[in-house]
N, C-alpha and C positions, 0 to 999 in steps of 0.2 A: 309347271312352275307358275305359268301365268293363270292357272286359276285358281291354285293356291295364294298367290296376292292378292288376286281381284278380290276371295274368299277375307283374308286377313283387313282388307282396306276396308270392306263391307262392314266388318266386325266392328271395326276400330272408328270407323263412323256413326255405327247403331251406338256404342257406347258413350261417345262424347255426349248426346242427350241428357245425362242419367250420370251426373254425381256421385261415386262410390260414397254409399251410407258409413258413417261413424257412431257406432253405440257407445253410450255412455252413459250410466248406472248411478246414482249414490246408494253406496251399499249400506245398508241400517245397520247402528249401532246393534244391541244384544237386546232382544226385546220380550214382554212376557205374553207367557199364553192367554188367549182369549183376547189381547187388543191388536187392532187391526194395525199393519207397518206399511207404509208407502212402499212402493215399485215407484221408481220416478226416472223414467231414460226422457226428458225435457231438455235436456244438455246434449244430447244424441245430435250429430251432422247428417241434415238429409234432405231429400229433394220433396216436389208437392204431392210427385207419384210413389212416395214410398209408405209403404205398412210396416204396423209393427204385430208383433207376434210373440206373446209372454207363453212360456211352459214351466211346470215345473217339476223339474229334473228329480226330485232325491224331496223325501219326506221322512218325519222318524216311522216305523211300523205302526200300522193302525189309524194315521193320521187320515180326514177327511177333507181336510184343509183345500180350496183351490183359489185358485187369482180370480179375484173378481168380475175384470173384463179383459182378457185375452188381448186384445186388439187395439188397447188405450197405452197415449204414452205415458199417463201417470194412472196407475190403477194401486190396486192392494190385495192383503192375504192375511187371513187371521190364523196364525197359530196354535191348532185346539191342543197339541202335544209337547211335553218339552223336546228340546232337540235340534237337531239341523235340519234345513230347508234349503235347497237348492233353488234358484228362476234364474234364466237365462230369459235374455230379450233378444231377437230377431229382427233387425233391421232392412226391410227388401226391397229394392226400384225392378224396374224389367231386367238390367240388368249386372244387378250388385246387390251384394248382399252384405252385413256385417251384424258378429253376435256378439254378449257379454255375458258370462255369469257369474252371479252373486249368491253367498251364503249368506242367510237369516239364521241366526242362533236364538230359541228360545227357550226361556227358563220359566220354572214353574212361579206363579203368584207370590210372593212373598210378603212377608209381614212388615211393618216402618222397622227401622235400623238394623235389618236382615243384608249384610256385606258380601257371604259367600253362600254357595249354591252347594247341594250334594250332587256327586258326581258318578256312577258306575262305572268304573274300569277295570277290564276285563284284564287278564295278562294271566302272560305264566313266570319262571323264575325270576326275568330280565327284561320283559318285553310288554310294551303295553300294544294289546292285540283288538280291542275295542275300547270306545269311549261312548257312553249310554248319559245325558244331563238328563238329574230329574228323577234318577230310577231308584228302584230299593233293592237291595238282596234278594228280597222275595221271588220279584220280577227277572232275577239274572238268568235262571234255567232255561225262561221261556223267552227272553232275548237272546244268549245265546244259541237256542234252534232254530228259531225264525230268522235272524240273521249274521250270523254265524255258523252254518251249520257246518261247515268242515272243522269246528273245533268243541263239536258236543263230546267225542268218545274222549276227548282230553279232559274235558269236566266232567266227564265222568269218571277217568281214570285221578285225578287230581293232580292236572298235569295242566291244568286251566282253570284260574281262580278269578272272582270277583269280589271288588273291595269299592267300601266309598269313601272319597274323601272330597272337604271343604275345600272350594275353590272359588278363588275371589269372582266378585260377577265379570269383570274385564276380563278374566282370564278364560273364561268357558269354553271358549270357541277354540282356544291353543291348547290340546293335549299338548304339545311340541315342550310344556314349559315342566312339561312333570314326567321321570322318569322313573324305572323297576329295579332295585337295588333290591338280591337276595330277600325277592316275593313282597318286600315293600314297596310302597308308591308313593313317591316324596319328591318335592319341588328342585328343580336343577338348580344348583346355587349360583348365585348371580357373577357371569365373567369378569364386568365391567368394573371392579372395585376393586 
């Protein structure tokens, strides 16, 4: 018992050094491909001995996109595809550590007075089973296999269908606002009125 405390006091004294880190992100608006977006944890709580540590988690398929510099609290990442984008930051001292992650939503280039984006969504009867910004019909088959692939033999049987529709640029990032009424794909109508 007593070297189990002396063990706990030890701990409890190496740690008082060492500030547990607080990460803190401003996560970017919706941004387009090819311009560079900040990563900025500069608002992050931390000590002089702490690192940071940028990954990124989730890119659309194909994407070559990486963080700039790893290691900086305010760095960046140009998004060559449309789509989501995952970074989380890693905040670390000897002993604490704390993470945040953030979604980048980017859309394809658009033209002046261009309001909504096309969108791929995948579904079957009732169900929206993926969300693709940016894609075309064309492209569904071969995003469904590469990432989807437990529901190819469903588009194949047509029991898994892909549809595009126009969705405000605000709204990209929230499949949540659009649902699957009898194989249609139409905006949930608004609660609050």
């Amino acid at each position: 018992m007593i070297r189990k405390l002396g063990f706990l006091a030890v701990l409890f004294l190496s740690a008082c050094g060492y500030p547990q880190p607080n990460a803190q992100v401003k996560n970017p608006d919706v941004v387009t491909v090819g311009k560079s977006v900040a990563l900025d944890a500069s608002g992050s709580y931390l000590d002089r001995d702490s690192t940071y540590t940028w990954t990124l988690d989730k890119a659309p398929y194909g994407s070559t996109a990486a963080i700039d510099n790893q290691h900086a609290k305010v760095t960046s990442i140009t998004p060559d595809l449309p789509g989501q984008y995952q970074a989380t930051i890693t905040i670390a001292n000897k002993v604490w550590s704390d993470s945040q992650t953030i979604t980048i939503t980017a859309i394809p280039e658009l033209a002046d007075g261009v309001t909504e984006v096309g969108v791929l969504v995948i579904h079957n009867q009732d169900t929206i089973l993926g969300w693709q910004i940016g894609h075309t019909i064309d492209e569904a088959g071969t995003i469904i296999a590469l990432q989807y692939p437990s529901l190819v033999t469903g588009w194949g049987d047509g029991s898994v269908k892909a549809d595009i529709v126009n969705v405000p640029i605000a709204d990209t990032s929230h499949p949540e606002l659009y649902q699957v009424v009898d194989w249609n794909v139409e905006l949930i109508p608004d609660q609050s009125t």
